[in-house]
N, C-alpha and C positions, 0 to 999 in steps of 0.2 A: 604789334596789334594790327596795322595797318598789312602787314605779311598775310597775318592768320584770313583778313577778309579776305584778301588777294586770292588763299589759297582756297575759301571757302566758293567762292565767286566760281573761279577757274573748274571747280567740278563741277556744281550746279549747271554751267553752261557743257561740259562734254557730258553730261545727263539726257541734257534738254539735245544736243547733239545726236544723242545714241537713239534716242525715242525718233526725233524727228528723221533719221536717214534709216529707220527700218531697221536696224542693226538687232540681232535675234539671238538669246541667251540661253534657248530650250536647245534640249536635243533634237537629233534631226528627225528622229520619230516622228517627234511634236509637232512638226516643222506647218504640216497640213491640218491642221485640226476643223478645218470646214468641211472636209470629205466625212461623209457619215452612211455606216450601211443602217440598214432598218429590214432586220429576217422577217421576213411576214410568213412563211411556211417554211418548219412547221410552225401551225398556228399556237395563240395562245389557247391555253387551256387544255381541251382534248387533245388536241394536234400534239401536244408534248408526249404523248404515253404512245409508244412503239412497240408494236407486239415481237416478241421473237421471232427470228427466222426472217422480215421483212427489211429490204431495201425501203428507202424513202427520200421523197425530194426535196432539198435544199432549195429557195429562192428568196432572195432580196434586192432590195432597192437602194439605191448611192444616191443620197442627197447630197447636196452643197458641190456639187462640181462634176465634174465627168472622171472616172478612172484612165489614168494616164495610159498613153499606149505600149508603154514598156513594162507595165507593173504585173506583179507574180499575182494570182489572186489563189488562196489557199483556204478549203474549207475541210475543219477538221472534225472528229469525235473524241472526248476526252473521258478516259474516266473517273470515278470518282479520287482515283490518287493523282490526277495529272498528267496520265500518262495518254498519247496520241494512240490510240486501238484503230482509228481507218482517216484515213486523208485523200481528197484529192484538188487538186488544183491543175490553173492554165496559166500559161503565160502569154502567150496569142488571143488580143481580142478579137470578138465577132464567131464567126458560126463554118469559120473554116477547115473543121476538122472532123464537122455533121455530116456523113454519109447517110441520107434520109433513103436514100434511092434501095440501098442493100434489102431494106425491109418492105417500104410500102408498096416495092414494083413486084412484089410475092405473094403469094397466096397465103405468107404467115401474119398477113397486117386486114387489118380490117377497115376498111374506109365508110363513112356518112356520106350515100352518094347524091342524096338529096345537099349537103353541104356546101358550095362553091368554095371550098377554102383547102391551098395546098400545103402539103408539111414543109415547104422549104419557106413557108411565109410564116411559119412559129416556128420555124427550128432552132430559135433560141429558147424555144423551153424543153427540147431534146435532148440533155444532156447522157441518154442514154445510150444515143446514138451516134456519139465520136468514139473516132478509131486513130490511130497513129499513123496506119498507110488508108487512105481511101481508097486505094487499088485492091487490098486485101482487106476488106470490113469483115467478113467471119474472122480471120485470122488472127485482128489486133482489136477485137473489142474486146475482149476481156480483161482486160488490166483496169483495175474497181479507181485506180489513181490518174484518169486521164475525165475523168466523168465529172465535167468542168467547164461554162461558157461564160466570160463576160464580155459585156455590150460597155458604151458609155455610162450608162445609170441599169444596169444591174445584174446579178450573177445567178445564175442556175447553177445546180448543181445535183448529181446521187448519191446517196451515201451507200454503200451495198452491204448485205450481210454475210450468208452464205451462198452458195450456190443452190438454183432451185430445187436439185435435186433434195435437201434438208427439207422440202416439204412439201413436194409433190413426185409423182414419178416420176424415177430414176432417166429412165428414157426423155424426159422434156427437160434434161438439163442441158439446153443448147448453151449456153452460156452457164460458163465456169468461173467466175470473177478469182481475180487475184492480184496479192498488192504487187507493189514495181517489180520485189526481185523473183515474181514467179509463182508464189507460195498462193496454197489455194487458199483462202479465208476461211475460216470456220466460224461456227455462230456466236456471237457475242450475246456473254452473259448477262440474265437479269439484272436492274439494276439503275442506280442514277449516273448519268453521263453529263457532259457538255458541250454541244456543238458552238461551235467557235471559225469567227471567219475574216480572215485578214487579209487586207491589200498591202503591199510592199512595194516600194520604190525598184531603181536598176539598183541601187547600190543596197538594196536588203531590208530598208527601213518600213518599218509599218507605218503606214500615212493614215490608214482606217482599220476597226478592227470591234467586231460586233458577238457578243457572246448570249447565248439560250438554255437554258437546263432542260435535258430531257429524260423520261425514264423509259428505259426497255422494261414491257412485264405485260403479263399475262391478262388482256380484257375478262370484265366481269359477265360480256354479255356484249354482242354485237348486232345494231341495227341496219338493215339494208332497206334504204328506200329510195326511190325514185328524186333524182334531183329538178327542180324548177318546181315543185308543185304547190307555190306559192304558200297558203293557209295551213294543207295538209301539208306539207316541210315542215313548217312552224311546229306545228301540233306534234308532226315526230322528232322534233329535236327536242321539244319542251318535256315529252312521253321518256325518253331518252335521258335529259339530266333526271326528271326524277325519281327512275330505275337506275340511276348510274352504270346506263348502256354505252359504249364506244359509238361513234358512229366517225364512218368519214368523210369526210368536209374537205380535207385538202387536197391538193394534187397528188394524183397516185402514178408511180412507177409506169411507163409504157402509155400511157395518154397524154396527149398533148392538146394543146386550148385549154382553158381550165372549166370548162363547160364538155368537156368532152368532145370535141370538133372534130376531130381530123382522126388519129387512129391509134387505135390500140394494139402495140406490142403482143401477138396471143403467148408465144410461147417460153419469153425469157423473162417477162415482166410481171406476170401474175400475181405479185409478190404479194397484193390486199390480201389473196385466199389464206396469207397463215393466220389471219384473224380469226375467221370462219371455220377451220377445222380445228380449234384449240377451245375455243369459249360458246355461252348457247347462242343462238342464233334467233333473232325476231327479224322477223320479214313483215312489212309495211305493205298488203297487195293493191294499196291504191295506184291506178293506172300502168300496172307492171308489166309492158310488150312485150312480146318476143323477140325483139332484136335489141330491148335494154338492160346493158350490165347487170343489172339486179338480176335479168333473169338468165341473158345466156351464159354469164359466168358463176354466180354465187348460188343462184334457185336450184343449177346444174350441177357442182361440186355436193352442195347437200343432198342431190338425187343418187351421185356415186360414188359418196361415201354414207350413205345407207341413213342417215341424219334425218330426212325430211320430217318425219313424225316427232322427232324429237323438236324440231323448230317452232318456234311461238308464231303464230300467224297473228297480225292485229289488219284489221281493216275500219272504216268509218261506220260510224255504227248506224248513218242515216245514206250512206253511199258519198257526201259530200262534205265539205266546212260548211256550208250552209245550204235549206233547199229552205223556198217560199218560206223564209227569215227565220229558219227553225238552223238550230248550231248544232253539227255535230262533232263529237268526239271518238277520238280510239280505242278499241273494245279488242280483247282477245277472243279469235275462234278457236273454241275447244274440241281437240281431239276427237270427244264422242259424238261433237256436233258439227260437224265441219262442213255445212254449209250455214250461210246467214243471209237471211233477206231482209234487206235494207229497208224497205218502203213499197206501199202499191199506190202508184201514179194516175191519175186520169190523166188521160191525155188527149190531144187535136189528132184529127183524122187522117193527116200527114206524118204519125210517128212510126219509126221501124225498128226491128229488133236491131240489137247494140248499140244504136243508138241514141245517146242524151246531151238534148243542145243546153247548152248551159246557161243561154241567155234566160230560159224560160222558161221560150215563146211556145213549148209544145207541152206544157204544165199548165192544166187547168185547177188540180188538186192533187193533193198528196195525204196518205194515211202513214204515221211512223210506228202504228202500233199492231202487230199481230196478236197481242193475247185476246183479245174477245173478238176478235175476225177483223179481216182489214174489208173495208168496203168499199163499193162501186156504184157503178150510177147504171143502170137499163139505156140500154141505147147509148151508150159511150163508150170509146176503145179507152184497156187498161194496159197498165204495164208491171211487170214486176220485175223489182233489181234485187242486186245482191250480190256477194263475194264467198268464196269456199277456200278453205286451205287446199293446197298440192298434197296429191298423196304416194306415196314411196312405191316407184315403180320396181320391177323385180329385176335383177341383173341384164335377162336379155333381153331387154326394151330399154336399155340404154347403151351404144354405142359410144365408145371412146378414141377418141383420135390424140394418139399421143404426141403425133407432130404436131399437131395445131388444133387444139384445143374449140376453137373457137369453130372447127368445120364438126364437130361431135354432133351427138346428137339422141333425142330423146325420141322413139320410136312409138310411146304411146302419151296419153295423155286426157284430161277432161275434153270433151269434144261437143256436147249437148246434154241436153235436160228434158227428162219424159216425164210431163203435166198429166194427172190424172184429176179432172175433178167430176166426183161422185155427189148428186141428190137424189134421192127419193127411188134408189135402185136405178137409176140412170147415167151411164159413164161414158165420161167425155175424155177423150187422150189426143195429146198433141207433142210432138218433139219440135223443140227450139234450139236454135245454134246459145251457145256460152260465148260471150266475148263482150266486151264492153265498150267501146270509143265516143267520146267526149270533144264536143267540136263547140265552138260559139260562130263561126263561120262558114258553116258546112259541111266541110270537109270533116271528114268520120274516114280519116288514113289509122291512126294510133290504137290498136286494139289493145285493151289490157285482156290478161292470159286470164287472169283469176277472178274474173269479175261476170257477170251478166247483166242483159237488158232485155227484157223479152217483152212481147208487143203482142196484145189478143182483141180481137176482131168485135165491136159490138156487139155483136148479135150472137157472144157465145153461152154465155147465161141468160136463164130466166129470171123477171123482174120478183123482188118477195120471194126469193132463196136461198137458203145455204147451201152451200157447198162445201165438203172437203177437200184439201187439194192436196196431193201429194206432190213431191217430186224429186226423182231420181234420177243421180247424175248418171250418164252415160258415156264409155271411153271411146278412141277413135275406133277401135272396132265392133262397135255396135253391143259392147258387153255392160250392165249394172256395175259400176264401183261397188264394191261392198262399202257398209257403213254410210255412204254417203244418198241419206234418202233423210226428207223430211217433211213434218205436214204443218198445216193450218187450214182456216178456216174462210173464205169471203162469203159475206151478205149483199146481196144484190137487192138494192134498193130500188 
């Protein structure tokens, strides 16, 4: 008896042994179970549906500790039977292998030069832009398996699909991706996948290891709008889930900063456009410049491949989210009507065409209604705003630059608006520039393309009249758009 306690004793104590000197019974997988990735892109929800033909970026975040400096980091694509269809990974941390210089010191990169910010100071989220010799960056970037950076706390990465040739001209296939042993990649089928991403010790072991379900297929319907634009954002992502429109939100192929900062890849990265030539297309034209994504890549693809009319145009149906506490919302313009005027303004004697300060300060009144005539005041400058859809230019009035995309270019375009307003056999005609810019600080740098503000003089109407007003859009060569004329009415009070 006195044995059996002995013997009971004697392990209870090499128990209490084994716990207290750490002694560890898991595999050596297990061995780190505080390292933790968290993929944040692609996002949840939309970010999961992947259109065919498109590359897309991999990035997340390592909690509980730093990745070791020896460890493999391997992100893969699985499909629905288990099988790896594209991989790539690094073994080298940090950003030693980002040739940033090969592109952005060229005329194939486009830089924000109002920005102060360089690509070697995000080059951890260029994983598009490692090569195997840095000497030779055309020559070894194409292997889809080296497109792969991690830092301490976190991992970039691309997944590639085809070559761009799959879905643009043949000629802007500077980049041919292909896996390790050569082989060109071909497009991966529709479909449910699963990206999957794993850190590895020197000896092979998985220490961390983070898995995402994603589907390749085909958008119902693609929305482009302008990013930052606080309310109107909102209002087109909300317009968006309840058309069950795609829209993208996360970082896209060939941009770096996740704000768009620094530059974009023109000619191997294009990869968003297979959204745009596969599904319809609605374009958002609140405050859409000339020098923004929305317009010089996607507005532009729909101009040259023949699309633009087909695209759903929505604009604000008051020009804003809010004017003098009146909420607006998103309205589509229709083909047959393809201009909309949003509102006619009174305004302070300091207002100018395309410009609308936001604070206010140059809003004395606003009318949102045109059916029974918008009115004005005798002896007060007015304004009137408004948005038009783009209309399909004819082949040669658009230029295409197949090197670089991004040097293309559209040869005509809306350019002004001729005012006609008619009383009592009396005609009054005025041309005003189109363009829109929105400032709360003065500055009126940002023109949207598709929008107007136009600004008319006190003293242009008589007090106790009507007027018809017509107005028709006019292109950069001084020619009437067809279709695009429309009228109403103002009462001058």
């Amino acid at each position: 008896m006195k044995k059996t306690k002995a013997l009971s004793l004697l392990l209870t104590i090499m128990i209490l042994v084994v716990l207290l000197t750490g002694c560890k019974t898991t595999r050596p997988e297990e061995s780190n179970q505080s390292l933790r990735i968290k993929i944040d892109y692609p996002s949840d929800g939309q970010g999961q549906l992947i259109a065919p033909n498109r590359h897309f970026k991999v990035i997340a975040t390592v909690e509980g500790g730093a990745i070791p400096d020896d460890a493999v980091v391997r992100v893969s694509l699985l499909d629905n039977n288990g099988n790896e269809v594209r991989y790539t990974e690094s073994s080298e941390k940090g950003i030693g292998k980002v040739n940033h210089s090969w592109m952005t010191d060229s005329e194939l990169a486009y830089r924000y030069a109002d920005l102060d910010i360089k690509l070697e100071d995000v080059a951890y989220l260029a994983p598009e832009l490692v090569v195997r010799d840095m000497n030779d960056p055309m020559g070894t970037c194409n292997d889809a398996t080296i497109k792969c950076i991690y830092t301490d706390n976190s991992i970039n990465a691309l997944i590639t699909d085809a070559t761009e040739g799959k879905y643009m001209n043949d000629s802007r296939g500077l980049f041919h991706f292909k896996d390790a042993d050569g082989t060109v990649l071909e497009s991966l089928p529709e479909g449910q996948y699963t990206l999957r991403i794993s850190v590895s010790d020197k000896d092979g072991d998985i220490i961390a290891l983070a898995e995402k379900p994603i589907g390749i297929e085909i958008p119902v319907g693609m929305m482009i709008f302008r990013f930052g634009m606080n309310e109107v954002m909102n209002l087109a992502l909300q317009y968006a889930d309840v058309h069950s429109l795609k829209y993208l939100t996360d970082p896209l192929p060939g941009i770096y900063g996740l704000q768009f900062e620094v530059a974009d890849v023109a000619p191997g990265f294009q990869a968003e456009m297979a959204e745009y030539l596969i599904s319809p297309t609605y374009i958002v034209n609140y405050d859409i410049n000339q020098d923004s994504v929305s317009f010089r890549e996607i507005t532009f693809m729909c101009q040259t491949f023949g699309r633009t009319d087909e695209s759903h145009v929505l604009c604000m149906d008051i020009g804003e989210a809010d004017v003098a506490g009146n909420k607006g919302k998103l309205i589509e313009i229709p083909l047959e009507a393809p201009i909309h005027v949003y509102r006619c303004d009174i305004v302070t004697d300091d207002a100018s065409d395309k410009q609308f300060d936001t604070t206010g300060k140059q809003l004395e009144s606003t009318d949102l209604d045109s059916s029974d005539g918008f009115k004005v005041v005798a002896g007060k400058p007015f304004a009137l705003s408004g948005a038009t859809r783009p209309y399909q230019l004819p082949s040669d009035e658009i230029i295409i630059n197949t090197d670089n995309p991004m040097l293309s270019e559209m040869t005509n375009g809306m350019a002004s608006i001729e005012y006609t307003f008619t009383c009592d056999g009396k005609v009054i005609s005025l041309t005003k520039p189109t363009g829109l810019a929105r400032s709360s600080t003065g500055e009126y740098d940002m023109i949207a393309t598709m929008e107007f503000y136009n600004v008319f003089d006190a003293g242009l109407l008589e007090q106790e009249k009507r007027y018809e007003v017509k107005m028709q859009a006019i292109d950069r060569n001084g020619k009437a758009i067809e279709g695009y004329l429309t009228t109403f009415c103002i009462d001058v009070e």
